[in-house]
mmCIF file of the C-alpha atoms, coordinates in Angstrom:
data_MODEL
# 
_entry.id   MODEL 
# 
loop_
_atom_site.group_PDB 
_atom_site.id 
_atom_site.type_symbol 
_atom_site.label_atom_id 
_atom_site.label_alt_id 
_atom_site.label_comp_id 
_atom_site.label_asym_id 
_atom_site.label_entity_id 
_atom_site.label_seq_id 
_atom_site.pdbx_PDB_ins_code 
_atom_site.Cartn_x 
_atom_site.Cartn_y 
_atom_site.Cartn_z 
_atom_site.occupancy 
_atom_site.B_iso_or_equiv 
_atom_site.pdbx_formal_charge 
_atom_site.auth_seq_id 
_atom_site.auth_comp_id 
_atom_site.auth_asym_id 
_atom_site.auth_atom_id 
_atom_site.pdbx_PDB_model_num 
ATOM 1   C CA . UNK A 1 1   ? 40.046 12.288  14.707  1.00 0.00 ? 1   UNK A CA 1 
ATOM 2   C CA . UNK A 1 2   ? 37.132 12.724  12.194  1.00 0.00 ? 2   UNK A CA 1 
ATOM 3   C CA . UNK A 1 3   ? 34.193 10.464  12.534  1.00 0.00 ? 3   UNK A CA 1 
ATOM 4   C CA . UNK A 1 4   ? 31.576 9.559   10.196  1.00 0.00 ? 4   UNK A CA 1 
ATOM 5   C CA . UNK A 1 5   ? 28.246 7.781   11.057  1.00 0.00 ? 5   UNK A CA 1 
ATOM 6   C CA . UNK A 1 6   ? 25.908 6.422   8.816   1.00 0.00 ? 6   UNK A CA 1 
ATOM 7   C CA . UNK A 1 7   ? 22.516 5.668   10.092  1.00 0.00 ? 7   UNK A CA 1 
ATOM 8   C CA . UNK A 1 8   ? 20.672 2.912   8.496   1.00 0.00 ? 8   UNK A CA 1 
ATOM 9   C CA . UNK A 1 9   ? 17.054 4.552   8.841   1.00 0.00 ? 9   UNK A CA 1 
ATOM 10  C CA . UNK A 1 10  ? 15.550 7.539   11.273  1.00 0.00 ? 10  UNK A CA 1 
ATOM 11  C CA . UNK A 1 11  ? 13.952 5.442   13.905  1.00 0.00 ? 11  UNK A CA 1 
ATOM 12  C CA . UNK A 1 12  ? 16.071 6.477   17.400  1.00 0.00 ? 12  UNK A CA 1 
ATOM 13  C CA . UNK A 1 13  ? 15.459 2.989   19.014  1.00 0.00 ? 13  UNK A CA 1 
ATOM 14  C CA . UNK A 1 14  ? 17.817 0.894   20.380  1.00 0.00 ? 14  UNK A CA 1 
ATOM 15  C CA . UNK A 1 15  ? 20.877 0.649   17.723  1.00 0.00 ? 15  UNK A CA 1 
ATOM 16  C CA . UNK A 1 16  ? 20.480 4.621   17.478  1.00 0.00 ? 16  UNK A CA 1 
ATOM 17  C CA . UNK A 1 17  ? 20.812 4.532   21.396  1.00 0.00 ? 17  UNK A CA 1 
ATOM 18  C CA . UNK A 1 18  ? 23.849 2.013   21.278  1.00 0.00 ? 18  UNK A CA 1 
ATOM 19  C CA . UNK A 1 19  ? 25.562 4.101   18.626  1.00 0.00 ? 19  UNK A CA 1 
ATOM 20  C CA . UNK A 1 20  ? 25.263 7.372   21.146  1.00 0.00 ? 20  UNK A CA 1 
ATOM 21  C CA . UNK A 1 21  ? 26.591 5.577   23.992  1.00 0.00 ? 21  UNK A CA 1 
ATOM 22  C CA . UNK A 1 22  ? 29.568 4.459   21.319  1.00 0.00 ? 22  UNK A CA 1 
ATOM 23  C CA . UNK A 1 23  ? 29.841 8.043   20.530  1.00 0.00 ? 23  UNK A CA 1 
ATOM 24  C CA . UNK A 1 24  ? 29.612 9.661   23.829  1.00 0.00 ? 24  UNK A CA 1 
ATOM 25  C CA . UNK A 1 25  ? 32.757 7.379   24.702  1.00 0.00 ? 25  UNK A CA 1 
ATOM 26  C CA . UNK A 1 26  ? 34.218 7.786   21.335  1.00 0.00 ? 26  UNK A CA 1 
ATOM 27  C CA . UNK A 1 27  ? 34.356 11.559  21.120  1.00 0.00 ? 27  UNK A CA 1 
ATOM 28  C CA . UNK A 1 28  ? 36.181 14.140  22.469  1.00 0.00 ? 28  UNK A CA 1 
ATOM 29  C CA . UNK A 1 29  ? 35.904 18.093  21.926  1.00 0.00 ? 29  UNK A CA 1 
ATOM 30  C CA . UNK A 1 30  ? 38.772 17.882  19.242  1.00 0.00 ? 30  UNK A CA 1 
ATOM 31  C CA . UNK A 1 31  ? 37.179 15.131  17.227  1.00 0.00 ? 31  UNK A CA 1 
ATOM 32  C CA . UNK A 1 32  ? 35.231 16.404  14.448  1.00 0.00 ? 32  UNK A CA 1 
ATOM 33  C CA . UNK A 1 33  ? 31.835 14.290  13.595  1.00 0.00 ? 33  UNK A CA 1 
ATOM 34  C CA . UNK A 1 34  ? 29.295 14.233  11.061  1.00 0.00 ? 34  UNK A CA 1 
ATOM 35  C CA . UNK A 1 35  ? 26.104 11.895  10.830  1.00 0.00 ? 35  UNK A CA 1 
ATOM 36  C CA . UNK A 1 36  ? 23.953 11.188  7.489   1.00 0.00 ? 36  UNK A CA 1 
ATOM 37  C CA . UNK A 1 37  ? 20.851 8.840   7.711   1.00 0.00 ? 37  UNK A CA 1 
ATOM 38  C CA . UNK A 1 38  ? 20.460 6.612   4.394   1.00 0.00 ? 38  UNK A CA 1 
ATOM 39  C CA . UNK A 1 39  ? 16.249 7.210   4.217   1.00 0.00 ? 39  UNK A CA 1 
ATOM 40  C CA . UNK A 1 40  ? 16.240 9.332   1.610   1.00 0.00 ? 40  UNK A CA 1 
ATOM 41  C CA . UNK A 1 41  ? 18.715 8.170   -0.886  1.00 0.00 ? 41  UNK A CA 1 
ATOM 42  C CA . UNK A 1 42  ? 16.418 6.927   -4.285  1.00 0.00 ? 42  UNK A CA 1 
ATOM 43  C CA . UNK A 1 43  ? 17.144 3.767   -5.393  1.00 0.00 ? 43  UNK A CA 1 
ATOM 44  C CA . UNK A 1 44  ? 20.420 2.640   -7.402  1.00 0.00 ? 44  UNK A CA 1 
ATOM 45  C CA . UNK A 1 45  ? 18.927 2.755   -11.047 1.00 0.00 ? 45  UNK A CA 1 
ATOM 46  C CA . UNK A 1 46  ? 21.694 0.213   -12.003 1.00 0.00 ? 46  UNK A CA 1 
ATOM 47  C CA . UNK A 1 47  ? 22.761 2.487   -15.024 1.00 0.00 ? 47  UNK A CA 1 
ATOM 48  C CA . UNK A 1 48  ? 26.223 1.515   -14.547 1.00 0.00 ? 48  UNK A CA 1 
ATOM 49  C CA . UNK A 1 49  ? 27.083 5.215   -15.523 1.00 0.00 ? 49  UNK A CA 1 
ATOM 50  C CA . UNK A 1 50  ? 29.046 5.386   -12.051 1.00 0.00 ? 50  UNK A CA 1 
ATOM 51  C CA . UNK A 1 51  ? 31.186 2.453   -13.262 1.00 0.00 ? 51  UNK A CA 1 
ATOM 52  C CA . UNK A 1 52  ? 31.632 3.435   -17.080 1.00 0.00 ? 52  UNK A CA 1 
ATOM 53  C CA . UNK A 1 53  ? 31.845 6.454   -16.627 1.00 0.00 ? 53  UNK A CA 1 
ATOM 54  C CA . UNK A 1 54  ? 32.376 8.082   -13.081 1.00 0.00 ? 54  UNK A CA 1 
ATOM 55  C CA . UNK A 1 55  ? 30.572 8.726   -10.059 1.00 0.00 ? 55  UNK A CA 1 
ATOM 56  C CA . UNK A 1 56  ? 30.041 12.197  -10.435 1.00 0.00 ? 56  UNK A CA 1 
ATOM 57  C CA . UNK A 1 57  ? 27.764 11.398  -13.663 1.00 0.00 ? 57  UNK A CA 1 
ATOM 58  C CA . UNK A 1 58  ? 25.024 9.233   -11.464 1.00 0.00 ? 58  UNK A CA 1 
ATOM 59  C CA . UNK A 1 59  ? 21.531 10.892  -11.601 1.00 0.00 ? 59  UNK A CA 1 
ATOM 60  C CA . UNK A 1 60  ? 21.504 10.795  -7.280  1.00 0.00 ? 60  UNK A CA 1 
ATOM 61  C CA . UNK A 1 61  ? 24.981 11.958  -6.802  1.00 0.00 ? 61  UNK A CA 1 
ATOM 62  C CA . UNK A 1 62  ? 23.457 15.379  -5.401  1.00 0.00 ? 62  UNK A CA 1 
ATOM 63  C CA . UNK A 1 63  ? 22.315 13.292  -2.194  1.00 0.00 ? 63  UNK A CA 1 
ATOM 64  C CA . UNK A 1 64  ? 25.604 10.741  -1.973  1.00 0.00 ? 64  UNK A CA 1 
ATOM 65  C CA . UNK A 1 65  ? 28.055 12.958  -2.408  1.00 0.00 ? 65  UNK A CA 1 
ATOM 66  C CA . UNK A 1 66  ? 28.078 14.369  1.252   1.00 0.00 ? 66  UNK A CA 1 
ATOM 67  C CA . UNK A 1 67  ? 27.895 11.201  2.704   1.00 0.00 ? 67  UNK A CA 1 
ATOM 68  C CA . UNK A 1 68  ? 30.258 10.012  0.035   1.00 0.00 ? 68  UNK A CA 1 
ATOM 69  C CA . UNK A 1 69  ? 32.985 12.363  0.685   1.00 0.00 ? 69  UNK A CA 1 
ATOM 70  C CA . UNK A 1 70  ? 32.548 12.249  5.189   1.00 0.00 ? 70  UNK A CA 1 
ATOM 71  C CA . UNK A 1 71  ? 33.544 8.673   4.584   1.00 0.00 ? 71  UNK A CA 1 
ATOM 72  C CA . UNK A 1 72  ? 36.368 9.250   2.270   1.00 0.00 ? 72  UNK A CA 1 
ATOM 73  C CA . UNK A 1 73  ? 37.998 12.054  4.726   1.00 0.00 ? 73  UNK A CA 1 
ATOM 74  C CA . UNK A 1 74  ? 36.913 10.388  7.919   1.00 0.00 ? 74  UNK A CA 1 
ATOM 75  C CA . UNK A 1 75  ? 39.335 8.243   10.321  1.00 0.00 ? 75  UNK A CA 1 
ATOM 76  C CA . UNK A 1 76  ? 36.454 6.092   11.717  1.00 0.00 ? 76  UNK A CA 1 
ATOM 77  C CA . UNK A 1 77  ? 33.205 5.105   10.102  1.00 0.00 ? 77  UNK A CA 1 
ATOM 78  C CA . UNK A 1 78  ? 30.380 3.536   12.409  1.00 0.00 ? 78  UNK A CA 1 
ATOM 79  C CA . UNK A 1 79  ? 27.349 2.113   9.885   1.00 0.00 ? 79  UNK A CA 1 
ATOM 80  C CA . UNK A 1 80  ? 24.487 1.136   12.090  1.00 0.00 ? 80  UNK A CA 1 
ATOM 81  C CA . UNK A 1 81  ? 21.452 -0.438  11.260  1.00 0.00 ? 81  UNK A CA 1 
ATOM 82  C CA . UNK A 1 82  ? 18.509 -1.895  13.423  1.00 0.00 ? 82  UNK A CA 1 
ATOM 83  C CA . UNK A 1 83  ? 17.605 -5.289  12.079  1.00 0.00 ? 83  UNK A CA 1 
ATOM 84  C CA . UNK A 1 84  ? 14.838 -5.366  9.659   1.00 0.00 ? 84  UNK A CA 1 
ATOM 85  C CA . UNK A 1 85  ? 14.185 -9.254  8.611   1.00 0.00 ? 85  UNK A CA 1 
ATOM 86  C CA . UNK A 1 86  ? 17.046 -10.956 9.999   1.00 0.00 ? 86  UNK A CA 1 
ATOM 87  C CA . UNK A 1 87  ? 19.285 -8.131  7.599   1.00 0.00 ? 87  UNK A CA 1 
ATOM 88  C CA . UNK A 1 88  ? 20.463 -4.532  7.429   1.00 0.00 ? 88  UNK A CA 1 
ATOM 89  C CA . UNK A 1 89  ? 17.691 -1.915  6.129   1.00 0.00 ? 89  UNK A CA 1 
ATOM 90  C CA . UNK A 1 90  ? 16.769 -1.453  2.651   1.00 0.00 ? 90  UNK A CA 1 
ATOM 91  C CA . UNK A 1 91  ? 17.695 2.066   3.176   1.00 0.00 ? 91  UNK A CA 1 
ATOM 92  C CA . UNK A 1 92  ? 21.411 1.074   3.934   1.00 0.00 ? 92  UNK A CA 1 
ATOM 93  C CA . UNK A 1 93  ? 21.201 -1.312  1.364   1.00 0.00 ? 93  UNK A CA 1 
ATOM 94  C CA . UNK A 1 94  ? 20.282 1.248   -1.249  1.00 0.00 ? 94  UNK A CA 1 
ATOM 95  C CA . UNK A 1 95  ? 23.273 3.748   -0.029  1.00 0.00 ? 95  UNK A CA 1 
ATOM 96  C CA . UNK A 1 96  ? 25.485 0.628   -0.400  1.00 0.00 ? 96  UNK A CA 1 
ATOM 97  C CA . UNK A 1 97  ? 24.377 -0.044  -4.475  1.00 0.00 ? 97  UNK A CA 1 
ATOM 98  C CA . UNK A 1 98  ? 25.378 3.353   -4.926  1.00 0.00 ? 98  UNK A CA 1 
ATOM 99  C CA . UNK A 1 99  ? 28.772 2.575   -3.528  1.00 0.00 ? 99  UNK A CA 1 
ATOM 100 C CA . UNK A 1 100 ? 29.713 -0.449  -6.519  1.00 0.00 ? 100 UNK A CA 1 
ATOM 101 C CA . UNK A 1 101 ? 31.718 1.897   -8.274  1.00 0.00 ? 101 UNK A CA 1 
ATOM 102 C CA . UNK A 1 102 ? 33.834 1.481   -4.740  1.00 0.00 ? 102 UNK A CA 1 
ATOM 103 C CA . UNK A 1 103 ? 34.377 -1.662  -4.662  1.00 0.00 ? 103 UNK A CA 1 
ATOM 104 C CA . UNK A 1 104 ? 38.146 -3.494  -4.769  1.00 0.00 ? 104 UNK A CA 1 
ATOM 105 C CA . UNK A 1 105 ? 37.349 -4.610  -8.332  1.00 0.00 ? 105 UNK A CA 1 
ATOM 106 C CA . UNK A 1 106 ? 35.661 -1.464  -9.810  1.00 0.00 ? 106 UNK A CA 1 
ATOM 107 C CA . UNK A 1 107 ? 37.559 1.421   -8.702  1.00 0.00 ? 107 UNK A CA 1 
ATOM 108 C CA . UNK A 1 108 ? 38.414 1.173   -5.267  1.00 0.00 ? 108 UNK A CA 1 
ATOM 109 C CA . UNK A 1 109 ? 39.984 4.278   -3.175  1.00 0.00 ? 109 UNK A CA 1 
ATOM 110 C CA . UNK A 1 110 ? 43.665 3.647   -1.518  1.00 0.00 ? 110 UNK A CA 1 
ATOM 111 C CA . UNK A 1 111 ? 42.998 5.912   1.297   1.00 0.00 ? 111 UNK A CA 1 
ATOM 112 C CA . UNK A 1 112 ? 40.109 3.100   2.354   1.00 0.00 ? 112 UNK A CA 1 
ATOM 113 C CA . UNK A 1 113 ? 42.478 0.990   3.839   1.00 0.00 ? 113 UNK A CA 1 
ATOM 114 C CA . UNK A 1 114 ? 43.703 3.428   6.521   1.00 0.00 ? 114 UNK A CA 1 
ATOM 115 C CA . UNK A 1 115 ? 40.387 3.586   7.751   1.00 0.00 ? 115 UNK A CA 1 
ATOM 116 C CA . UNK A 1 116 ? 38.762 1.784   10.878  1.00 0.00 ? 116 UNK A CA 1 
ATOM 117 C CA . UNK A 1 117 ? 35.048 0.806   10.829  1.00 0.00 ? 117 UNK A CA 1 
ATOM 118 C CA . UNK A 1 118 ? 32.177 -0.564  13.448  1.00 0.00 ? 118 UNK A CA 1 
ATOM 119 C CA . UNK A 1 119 ? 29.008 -2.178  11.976  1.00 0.00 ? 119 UNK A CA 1 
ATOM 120 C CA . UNK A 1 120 ? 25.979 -1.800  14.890  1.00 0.00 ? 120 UNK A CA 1 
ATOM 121 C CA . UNK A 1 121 ? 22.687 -3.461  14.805  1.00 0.00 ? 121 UNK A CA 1 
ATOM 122 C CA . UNK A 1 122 ? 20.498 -4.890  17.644  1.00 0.00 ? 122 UNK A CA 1 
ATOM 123 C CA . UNK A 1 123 ? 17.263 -6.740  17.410  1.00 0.00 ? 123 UNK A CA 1 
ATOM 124 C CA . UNK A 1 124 ? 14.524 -7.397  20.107  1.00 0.00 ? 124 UNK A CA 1 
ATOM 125 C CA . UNK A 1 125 ? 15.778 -11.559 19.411  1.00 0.00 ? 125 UNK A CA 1 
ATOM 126 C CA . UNK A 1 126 ? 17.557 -12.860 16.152  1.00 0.00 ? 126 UNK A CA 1 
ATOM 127 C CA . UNK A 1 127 ? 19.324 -11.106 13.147  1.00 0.00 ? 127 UNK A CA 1 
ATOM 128 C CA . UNK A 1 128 ? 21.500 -8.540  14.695  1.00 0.00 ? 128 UNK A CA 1 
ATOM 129 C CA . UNK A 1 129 ? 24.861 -10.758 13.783  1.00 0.00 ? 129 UNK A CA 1 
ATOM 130 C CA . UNK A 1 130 ? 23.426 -10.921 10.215  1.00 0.00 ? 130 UNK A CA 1 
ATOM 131 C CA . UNK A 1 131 ? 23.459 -7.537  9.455   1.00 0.00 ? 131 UNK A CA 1 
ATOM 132 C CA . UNK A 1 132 ? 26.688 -6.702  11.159  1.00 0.00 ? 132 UNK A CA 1 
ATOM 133 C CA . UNK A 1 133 ? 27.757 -9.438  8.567   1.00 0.00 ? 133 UNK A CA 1 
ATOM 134 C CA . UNK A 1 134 ? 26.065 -7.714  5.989   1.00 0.00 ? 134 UNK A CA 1 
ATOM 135 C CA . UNK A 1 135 ? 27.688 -4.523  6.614   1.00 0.00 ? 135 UNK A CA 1 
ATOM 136 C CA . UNK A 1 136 ? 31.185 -5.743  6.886   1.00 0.00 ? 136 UNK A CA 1 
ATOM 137 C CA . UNK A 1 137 ? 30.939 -7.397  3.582   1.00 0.00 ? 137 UNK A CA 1 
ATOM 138 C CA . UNK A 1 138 ? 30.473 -3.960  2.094   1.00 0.00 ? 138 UNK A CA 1 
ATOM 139 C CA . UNK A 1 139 ? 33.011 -2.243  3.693   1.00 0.00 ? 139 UNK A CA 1 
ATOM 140 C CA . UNK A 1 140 ? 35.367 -4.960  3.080   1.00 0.00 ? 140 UNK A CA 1 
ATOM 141 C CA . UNK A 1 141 ? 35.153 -4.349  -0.953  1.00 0.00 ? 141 UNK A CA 1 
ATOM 142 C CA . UNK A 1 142 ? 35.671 -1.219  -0.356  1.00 0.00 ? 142 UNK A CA 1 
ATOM 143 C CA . UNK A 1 143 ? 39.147 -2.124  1.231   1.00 0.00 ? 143 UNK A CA 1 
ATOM 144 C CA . UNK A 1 144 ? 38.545 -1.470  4.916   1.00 0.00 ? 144 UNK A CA 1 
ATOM 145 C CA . UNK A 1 145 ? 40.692 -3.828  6.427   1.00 0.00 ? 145 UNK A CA 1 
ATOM 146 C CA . UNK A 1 146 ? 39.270 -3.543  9.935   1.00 0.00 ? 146 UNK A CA 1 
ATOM 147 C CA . UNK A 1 147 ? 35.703 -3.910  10.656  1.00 0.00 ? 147 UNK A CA 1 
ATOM 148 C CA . UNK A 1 148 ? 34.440 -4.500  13.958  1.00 0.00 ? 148 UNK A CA 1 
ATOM 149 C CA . UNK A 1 149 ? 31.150 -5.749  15.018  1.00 0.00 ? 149 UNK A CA 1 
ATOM 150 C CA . UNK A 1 150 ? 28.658 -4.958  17.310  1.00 0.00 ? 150 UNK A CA 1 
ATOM 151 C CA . UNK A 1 151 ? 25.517 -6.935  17.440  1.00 0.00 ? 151 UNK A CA 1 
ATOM 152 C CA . UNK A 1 152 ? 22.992 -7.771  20.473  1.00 0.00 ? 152 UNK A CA 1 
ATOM 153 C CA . UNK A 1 153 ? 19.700 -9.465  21.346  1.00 0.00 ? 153 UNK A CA 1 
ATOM 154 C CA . UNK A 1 154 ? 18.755 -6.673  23.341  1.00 0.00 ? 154 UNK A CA 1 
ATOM 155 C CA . UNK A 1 155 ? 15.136 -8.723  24.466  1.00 0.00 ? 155 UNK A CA 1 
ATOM 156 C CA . UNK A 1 156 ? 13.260 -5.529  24.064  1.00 0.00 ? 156 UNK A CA 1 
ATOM 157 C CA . UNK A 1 157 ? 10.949 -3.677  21.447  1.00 0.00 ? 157 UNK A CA 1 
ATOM 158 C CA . UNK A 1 158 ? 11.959 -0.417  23.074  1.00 0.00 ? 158 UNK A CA 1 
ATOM 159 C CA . UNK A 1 159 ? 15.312 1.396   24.478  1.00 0.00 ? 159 UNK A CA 1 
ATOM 160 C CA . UNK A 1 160 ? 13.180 2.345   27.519  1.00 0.00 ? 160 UNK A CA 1 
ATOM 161 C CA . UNK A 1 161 ? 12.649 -1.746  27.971  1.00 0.00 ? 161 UNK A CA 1 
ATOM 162 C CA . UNK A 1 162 ? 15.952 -2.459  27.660  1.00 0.00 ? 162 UNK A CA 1 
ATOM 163 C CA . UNK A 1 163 ? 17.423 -3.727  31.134  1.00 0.00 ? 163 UNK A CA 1 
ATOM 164 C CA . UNK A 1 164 ? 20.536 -1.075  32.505  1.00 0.00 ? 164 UNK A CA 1 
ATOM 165 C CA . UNK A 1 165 ? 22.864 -4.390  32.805  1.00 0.00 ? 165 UNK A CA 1 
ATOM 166 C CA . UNK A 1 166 ? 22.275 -5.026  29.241  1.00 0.00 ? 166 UNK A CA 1 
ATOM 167 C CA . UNK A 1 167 ? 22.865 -1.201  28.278  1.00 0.00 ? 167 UNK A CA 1 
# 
């Protein structure tokens, strides 16, 4: 099985903890796995040259394509995000404009719809279900039939905080 993870920012807290203990029960030796973090994608210019044209013509495809073609080739893709203002990161967001061209009414990709997804984000108290919203939106336009979502109020600020019941 190939894996793909998308990280919605650096930070390890507690969604990049949840996502580990996803992946440590996930994974086995014959599983292949790759993991790209969305902080250093520049912003979607909105030049529309990835939906006139194609993809490989937009000025950032250097730093999509990777992540671009992990998700096209993987079996699973996990998109996590902590929850930044009761939503997913702007990070995440910005890897997400870059995806339009994607979408079911641009020029979506057949083999999307073989694929099986989990949207992860946790909060300290409110906004986790949002994002997991947000991200399954996305990945529904880009045909992925089957989204699931984990969210949780973890009532911490930090992993270390978070009670072993809850973990």
């Amino acid at each position: 099985m190939k894996i793909t993870v998308l990280h919605g920012q650096k930070h390890h807290g507690s969604t990049w903890n949840t996502t580990r203990l996803l992946l440590d029960a996930l994974i086995s030796q014959e599983d292949e796995h790759h993991e790209f973090c969305a902080n250093d994608i520049p912003d979607c210019i909105g030049c529309f040259t990835c939906i006139m044209k194609d993809e490989e013509s937009c000025p950032h495809r250097s730093m999509t394509k990777p992540i671009i073609q992990a998700i096209e080739q993987a079996d699973v893709l996990i998109v996590e995000t902590p929850n930044y203002c009761m939503g997913m990161t702007g990070q995440l967001k910005t890897f997400f404009d870059h995806m339009a061209y994607r979408w079911m009414s641009h020029r979506p990709l057949g083999e999307m719809k073989n694929k099986i997804a989990v949207a992860i984000s946790t909060t300290a108290g409110a906004g986790a279900r949002v994002a997991t919203k947000q991200i399954a939106r996305q990945l529904f336009w880009w045909g992925i039939p089957k989204v699931y979502r984990l969210n949780k109020a973890i009532a911490a600020a930090k992993w270390d905080d978070v009670k072993p019941e809850t973990k």
